[in-house]
N, C-alpha and C positions, 0 to 999 in steps of 0.2 A: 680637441687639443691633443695632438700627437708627442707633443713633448714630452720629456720626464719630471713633475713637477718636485720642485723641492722648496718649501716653505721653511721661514723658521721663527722661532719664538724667544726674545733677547734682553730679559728682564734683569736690572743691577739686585744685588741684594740688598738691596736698601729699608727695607720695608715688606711687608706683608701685602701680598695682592690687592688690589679694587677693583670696580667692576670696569671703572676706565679702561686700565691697563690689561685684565684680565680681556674685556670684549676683543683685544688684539690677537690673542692667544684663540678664542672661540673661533675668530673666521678664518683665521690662518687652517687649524686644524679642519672646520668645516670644510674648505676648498680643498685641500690636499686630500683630504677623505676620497669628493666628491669623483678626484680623479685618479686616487688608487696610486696618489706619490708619497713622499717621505717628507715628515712632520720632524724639526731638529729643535732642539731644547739647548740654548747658547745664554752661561750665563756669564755677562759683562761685570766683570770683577776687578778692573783692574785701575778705579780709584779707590781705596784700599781708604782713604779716610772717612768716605762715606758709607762703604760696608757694612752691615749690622748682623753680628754672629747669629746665627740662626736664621738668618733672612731666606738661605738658600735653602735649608731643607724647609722650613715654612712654603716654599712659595711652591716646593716640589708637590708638599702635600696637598695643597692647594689645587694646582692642576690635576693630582691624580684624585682628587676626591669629587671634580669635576668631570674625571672623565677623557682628559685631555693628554693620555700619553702619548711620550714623543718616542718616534721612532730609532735611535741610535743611538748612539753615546759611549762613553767608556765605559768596559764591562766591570761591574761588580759585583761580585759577586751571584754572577748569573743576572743580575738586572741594568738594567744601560743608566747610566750617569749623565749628568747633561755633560757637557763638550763645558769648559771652563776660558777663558780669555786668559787669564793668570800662569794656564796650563801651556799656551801656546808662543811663547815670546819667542820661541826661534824662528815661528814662522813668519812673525812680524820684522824679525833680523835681517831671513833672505828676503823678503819682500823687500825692502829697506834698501838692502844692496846692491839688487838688481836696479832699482833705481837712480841707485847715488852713479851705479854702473852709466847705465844709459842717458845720465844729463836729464833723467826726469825731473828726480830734486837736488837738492845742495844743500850743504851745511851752510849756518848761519852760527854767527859768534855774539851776535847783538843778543841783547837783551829780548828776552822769549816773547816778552809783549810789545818790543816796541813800535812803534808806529805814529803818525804825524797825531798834532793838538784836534786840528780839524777833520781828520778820516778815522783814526785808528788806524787805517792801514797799515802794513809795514813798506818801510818807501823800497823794499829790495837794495839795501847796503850790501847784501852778500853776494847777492845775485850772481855777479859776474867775476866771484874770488876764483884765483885758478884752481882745479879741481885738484890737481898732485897739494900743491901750497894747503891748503883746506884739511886736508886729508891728514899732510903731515902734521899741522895742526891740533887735528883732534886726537893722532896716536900721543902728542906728547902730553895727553890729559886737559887740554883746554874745554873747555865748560862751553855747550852749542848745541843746538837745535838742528833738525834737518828738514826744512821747506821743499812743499812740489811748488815746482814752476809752473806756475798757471799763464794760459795766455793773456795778452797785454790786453787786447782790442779783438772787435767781433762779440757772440753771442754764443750760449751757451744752452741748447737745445736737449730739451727733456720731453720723453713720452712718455704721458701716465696713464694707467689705463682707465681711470675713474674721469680724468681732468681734459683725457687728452692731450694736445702736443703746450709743454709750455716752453717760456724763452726766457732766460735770463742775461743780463749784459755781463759780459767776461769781465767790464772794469768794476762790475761789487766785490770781484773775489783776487782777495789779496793772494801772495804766497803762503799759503796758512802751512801749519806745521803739523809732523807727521810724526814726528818721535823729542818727545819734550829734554829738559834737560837732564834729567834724572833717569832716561833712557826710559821712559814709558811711554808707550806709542797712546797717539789723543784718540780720539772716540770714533772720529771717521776713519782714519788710515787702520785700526783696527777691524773694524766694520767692515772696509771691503776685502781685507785680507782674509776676514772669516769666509764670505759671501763667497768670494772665489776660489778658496780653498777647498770649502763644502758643499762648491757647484750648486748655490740658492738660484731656482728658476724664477721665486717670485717673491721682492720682497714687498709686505705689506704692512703697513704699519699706520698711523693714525696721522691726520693732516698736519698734526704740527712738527713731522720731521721733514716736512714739504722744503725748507732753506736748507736743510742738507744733501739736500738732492745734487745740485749742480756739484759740489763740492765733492761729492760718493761719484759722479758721473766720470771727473776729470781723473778721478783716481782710477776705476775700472780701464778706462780710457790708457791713460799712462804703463797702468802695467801689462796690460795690452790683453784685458780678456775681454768680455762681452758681455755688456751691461746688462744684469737680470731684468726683468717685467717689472716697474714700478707702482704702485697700488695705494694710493692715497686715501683711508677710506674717512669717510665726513667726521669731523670733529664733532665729540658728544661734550654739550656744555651741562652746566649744574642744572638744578630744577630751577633757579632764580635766573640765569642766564649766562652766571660768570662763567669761568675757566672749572673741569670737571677736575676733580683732584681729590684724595686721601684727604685733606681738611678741610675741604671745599665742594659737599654734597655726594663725595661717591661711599658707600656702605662698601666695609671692606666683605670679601669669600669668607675669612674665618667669622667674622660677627653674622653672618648669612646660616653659615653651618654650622654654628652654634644656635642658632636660633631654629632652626630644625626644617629650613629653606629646602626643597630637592634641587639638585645637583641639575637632571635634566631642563627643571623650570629656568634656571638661573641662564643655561645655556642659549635655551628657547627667546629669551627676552634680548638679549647680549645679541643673536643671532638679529633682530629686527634694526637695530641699532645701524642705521645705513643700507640693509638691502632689505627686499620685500619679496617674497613668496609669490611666484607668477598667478595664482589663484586668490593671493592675497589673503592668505589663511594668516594666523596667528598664532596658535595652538598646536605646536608641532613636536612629535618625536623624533630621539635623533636619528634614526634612519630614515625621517622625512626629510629633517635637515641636510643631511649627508645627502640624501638624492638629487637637493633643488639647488642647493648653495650655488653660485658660481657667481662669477666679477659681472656679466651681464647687467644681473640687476641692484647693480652696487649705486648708489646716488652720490652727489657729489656735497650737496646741499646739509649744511649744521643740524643738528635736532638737539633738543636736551633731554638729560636723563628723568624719566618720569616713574619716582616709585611704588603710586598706586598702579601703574600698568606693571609693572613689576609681579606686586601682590598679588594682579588679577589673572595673569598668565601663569602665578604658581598655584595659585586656588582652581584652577582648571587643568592643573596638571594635576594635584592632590587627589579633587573630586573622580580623576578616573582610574583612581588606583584600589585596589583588592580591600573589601574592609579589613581583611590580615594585617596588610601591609600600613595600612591606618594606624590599626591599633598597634600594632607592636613599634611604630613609629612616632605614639601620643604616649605608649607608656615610660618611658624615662622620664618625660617631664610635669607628669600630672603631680600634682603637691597634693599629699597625701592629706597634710594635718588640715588642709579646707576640705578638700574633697573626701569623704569616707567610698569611696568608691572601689568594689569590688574587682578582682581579674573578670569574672565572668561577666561582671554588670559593664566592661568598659567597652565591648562592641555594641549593644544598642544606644549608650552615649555616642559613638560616634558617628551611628548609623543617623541618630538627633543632627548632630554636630558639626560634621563634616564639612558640607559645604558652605561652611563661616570661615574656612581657616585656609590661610594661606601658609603657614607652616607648620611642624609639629609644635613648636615651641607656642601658637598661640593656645593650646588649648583651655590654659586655665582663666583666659579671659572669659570665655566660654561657657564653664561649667558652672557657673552660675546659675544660669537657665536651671539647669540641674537641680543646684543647689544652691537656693537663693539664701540670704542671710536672715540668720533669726532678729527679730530685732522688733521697734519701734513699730516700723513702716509698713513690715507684714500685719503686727499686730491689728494696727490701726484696718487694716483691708480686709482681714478675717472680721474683724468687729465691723467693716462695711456690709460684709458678706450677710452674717447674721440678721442686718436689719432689711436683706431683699427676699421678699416672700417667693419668686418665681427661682433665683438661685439657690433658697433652699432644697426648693421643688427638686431642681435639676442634679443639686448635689446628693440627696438623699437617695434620689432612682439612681444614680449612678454607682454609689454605695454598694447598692444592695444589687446589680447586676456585675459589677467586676467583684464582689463578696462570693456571688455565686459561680463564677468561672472556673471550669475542671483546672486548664491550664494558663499558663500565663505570657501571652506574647502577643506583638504587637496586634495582630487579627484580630486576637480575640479582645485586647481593651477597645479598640474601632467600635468593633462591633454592640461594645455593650455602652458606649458613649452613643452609640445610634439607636438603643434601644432606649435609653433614658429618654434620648430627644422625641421618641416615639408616643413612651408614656405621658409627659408632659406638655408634647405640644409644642417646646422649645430649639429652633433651628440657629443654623448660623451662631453669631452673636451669643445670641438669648442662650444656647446652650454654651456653646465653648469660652466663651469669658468667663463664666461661676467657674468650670473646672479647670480652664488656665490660674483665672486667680486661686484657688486653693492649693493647687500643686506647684507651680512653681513663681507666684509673685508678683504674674505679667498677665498682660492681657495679650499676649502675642508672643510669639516664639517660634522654636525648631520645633519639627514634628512630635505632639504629645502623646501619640505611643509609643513612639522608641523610645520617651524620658520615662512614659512610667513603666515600660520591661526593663530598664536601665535602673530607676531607685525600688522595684521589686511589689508586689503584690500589697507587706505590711505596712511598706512605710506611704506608697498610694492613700491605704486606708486611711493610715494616720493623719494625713494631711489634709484628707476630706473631712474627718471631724473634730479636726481642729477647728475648720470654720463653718460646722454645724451647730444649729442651737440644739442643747443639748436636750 
């Protein structure tokens, strides 16, 4: 692709990111990467009643804690600003003009919505008002709308790059209006005056701005520049089926990155969402992503959002990260007053631990294994323990071979669990179930050397003869 691409990313501030709206931002940025173009951050500001203060540097933060910086913007302070709608009304002016110039649109004096019982349409009452009269009109402060003239009859031909060529009939599309009566231009007439202002080569956006399309096409068309690359990418429904949305199944970025989600995972998952990796890998870094991404292997076809595959592409991204980066990424969240766990004791937890967690934030469901609660139900299992002759066997050799060990790490507790099973006779099972149940409550678990280098050499012992007979 010899072209210069330019993507962009055009969220209102309404709200705090989802993974919906967000997976838009992922492949925009992905493709543009992929070809070494210019990623733009456009934020559509300019219904002012739906606006929610803070929306915008939330949503800023959001992308950059993802990874997703845009390329330009208004400089601030040495850092780029996104581009603002709000910011731009002149250019929406000359745009405006040029076409009130050229007989593209026309002022209208009707009422902003009117149109017939049975179409909505608007039936074109202005349509044919003479252009000076109209004009003069609106200088002397008359209250009016400015509509493009769309064509009457014929078809209205769209090329998408996901869908292919579609066709729409010229008579669904009224004279719809471009600049309301309160002089704020509507959603679309701003949209391509951005687009073509900021020379967008591709825009991409999620199937359900698919009915604006013909409407974006006749405007490009009108002002006479050349229609960007259209990119429909497949609609992600909820996990039950419905519509994906903020109250309706999608997990917002911030409750993600509060919970101690990686930023790459998130990206990783967002990226599968509609295309597939020619190798069909799943498990990608982003300089994997960045090399494969492209419209190629984009689908056309709906999926829904699924958040154990979520989970499970971020537990595979956790599981290959530096135990360092583990641990200093479980320690904010470890809750101290259950877990008595030390700094040094917390890399062999989660050398344990690790590959159970799909975020930092899950660990303290976890540490239980660890530290299991005092209570009833241990008691009751120690008092089991005591009445089994072959787990005493196993528990007291094992006693007295990690009793005897110079040092203390995981080799060396292995090894003196393999000498117990030697002395006694007891394998598999027969050995490791007495010392699972005495240390940690279960008869199954995370690796039970790295738990017992993680609760340390005394408290091991202790909890071996807690459930010896004495």
């Amino acid at each position: 692709m010899s072209e210069l691409i330019r993507t962009r990313f055009a969220p209102s501030p309404t709200g705090r990111l989802h993974l919906g709206n967000v997976r838009i931002a992922v492949f925009n940025w992905l493709f543009t990467r992929h070809h070494g173009g210019a990623f733009v951050l456009r934020i559509e500001d300019t219904d002012v009643e739906r606006n929610v203060p803070g929306a915008e540097e939330a949503l800023m933060g959001d992308l950059r804690w993802l990874g997703l910086e845009w390329d330009e913007g208004p400089d601030v302070g040495g850092v780029h600003g996104p581009y603002r709608q709000s910011e731009r009304g002149h250019l929406y002016q000359e745009a405006l003009a040029a076409l009130l110039d050229q007989g593209e649109a026309y002022r209208c004096f009707c009422a902003e919505g009117e149109g017939s019982e049975e179409t909505r349409r608007y039936p074109g009452t202005c349509r044919s008002l003479d252009r000076e009269e109209a004009a003069a009109r609106a200088e002397k402060g008359e209250m009016h709308v400015v509509r493009l003239r769309t064509p009457e009859a014929g078809t209205i031909e769209i090329r998408d790059e996901v869908r292919g060529d579609i066709t729409f009939p010229a008579s669904d599309i009224d004279d719809f209006v471009l600049r309301r009566a309160d002089r704020r231009p509507t959603y679309n007439f701003a949209v391509v005056v951005d687009d073509v202002t900021m020379a967008i080569s591709h825009v991409i956006r999620g199937g359900g701005h698919l009915s604006n399309t013909p409407k974006q096409a006749l405007l490009f068309d009108a002002i006479g520049a050349p229609r960007p690359r259209f990119v429909h990418l497949p609609n992600v429904l909820a996990p039950d089926g419905g519509k994906l949305s903020k109250r309706h199944g999608a997990q917002g970025v911030e409750a993600l990155r509060d919970e101690g989600m990686l930023p790459e995972a998130i990206v990783n998952y967002l990226s599968l969402l509609g295309w597939s990796h020619p190798e069909e890998k799943e498990v990608l870094t982003r300089d994997e992503l960045v090399a494969a991404v492209d419209l190629d292997r984009v689908r056309a076809s709906e999926m829904a959002y699924d958040p154990d595959k979520l989970r499970w592409v971020a537990a595979q991204h956790l599981a290959r990260l530096p135990l360092r980066a583990v641990v200093d990424g479980v320690r904010p969240f470890v809750d101290r007053s259950r877990f008595p766990l030390s700094d040094p004791a917390l890399g062999p937890a989660m050398e344990a631990l690790r590959s159970r967690l799909s975020a930092f934030g899950e660990v303290n469901d976890h540490l239980g294994f660890v530290f299991p609660q005092d209570g009833a139900a241990w008691d009751e299992l120690r008092a089991a323990l005591r009445r089994d002759p072959e787990g005493q066997e196993v528990l007291r050799e094992a006693h007295a071979s990690l009793e005897a060990l110079e040092g203390w790490d995981r080799e060396g507790v292995r090894t003196a669990f393999k000498e117990a099973g030697r002395r006694t006779g007891a394998r598999g099972p027969g050995l490791f179930h007495p010392l699972r149940k005495a240390i940690t409550a279960a008869e199954s678990g995370p690796d039970l050397g790295w738990i017992c280098v993680a609760l340390g050499r005394e408290e091991v012992l202790h909890r071996l003869e807690a459930a010896m007979v004495a």
